[in-house]
N, C-alpha and C positions, 0 to 999 in steps of 0.2 A: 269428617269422621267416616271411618269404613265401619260397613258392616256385613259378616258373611252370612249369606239366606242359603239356606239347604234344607231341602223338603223329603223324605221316603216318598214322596210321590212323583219323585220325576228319577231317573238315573243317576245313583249314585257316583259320584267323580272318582274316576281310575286313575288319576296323576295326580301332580304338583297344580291343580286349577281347582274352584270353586263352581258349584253350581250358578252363584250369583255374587253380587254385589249391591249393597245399594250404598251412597254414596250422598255426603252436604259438602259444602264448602266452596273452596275455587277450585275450577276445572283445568286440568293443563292435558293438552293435547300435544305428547310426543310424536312427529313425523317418522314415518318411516326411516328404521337404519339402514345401514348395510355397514361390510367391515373397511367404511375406512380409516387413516390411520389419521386421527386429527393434527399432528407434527406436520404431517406432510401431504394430507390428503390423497395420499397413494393409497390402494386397495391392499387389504393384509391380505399377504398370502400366507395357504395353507388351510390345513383338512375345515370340513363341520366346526370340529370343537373349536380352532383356535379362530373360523370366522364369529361360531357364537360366543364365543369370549370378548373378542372386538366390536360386537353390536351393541351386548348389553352393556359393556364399558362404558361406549358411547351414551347407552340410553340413559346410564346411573349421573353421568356427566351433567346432561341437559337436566335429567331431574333435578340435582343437587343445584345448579344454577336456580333454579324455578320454587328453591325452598322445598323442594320433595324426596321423598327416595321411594326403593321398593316398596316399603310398609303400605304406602300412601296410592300404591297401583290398584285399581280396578278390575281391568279390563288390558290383553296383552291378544294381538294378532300376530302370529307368525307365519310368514311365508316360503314354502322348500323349495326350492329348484328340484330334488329329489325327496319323495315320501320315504326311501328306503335311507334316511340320514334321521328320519326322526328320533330314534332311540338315542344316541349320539347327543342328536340336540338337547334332548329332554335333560337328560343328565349335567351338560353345562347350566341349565337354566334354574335346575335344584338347587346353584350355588348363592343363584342372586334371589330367587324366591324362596324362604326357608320355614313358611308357618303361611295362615290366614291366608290361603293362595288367590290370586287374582281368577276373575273369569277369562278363558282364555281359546282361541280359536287358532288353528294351526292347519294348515292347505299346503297343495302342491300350487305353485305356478309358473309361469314364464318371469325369469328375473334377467337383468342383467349381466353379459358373458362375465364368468367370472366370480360371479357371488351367490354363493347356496344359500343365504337366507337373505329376510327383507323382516323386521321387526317393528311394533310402533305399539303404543301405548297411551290409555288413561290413566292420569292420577288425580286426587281429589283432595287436597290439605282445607283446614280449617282457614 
């Protein structure tokens, strides 16, 4: 079972993320994504949006395998290759998160030629 914790005494959440989560149940640990294309394990090409469409596809896959989906997310790290792709990004992710938002962390880093993001995720089902 999720449940979302949010205090006035710490900074109110300006996106699609929660201040917290706490969380029972079984714990599934999603690896990091990136956009490839599971047919053929070739890397999708094209912009931000149509890599973070290919991630979380990905991520919704491996959940559903695991008995989980978004509802059942926690905790979401995303990582840019460019911070100046975040707005972009955020907007794909509003599709796949759409209420009781996950906690969520989002960085620039060094990723693989080729791929603007790198995604992974907590989920917690009963």
């Amino acid at each position: 079972m999720k449940q979302i914790i949010s205090t006035p005494n710490a900074p109110e959440a300006v996106g699609p993320y929660s201040q917290a989560n706490a969380a029972s149940g079984r714990a599934i640990y999603v690896t990091g994504q990136v956009s490839l294309d599971p047919a053929g394990g070739k890397p999708t090409q094209g912009d931000i949006e149509v890599q973070t469409t290919r991630v979380f596809e990905n991520i919704a896959a491996i959940l559903q395998a695991s008995g989980a989906s978004f509802k059942d997310v926690v905790k979401v790290n995303v990582y840019l290759s460019d911070v100046a792709n975040f707005a972009k990004m955020n907007e794909v992710y509003r599709r796949f998160f759409t209420s009781d938002y996950p906690a969520r962390t989002t960085i620039q880093a060094v990723l693989p030629p080729g791929f603007l993001l790198v995604a992974d995720v907590i989920a917690y089902i009963e």
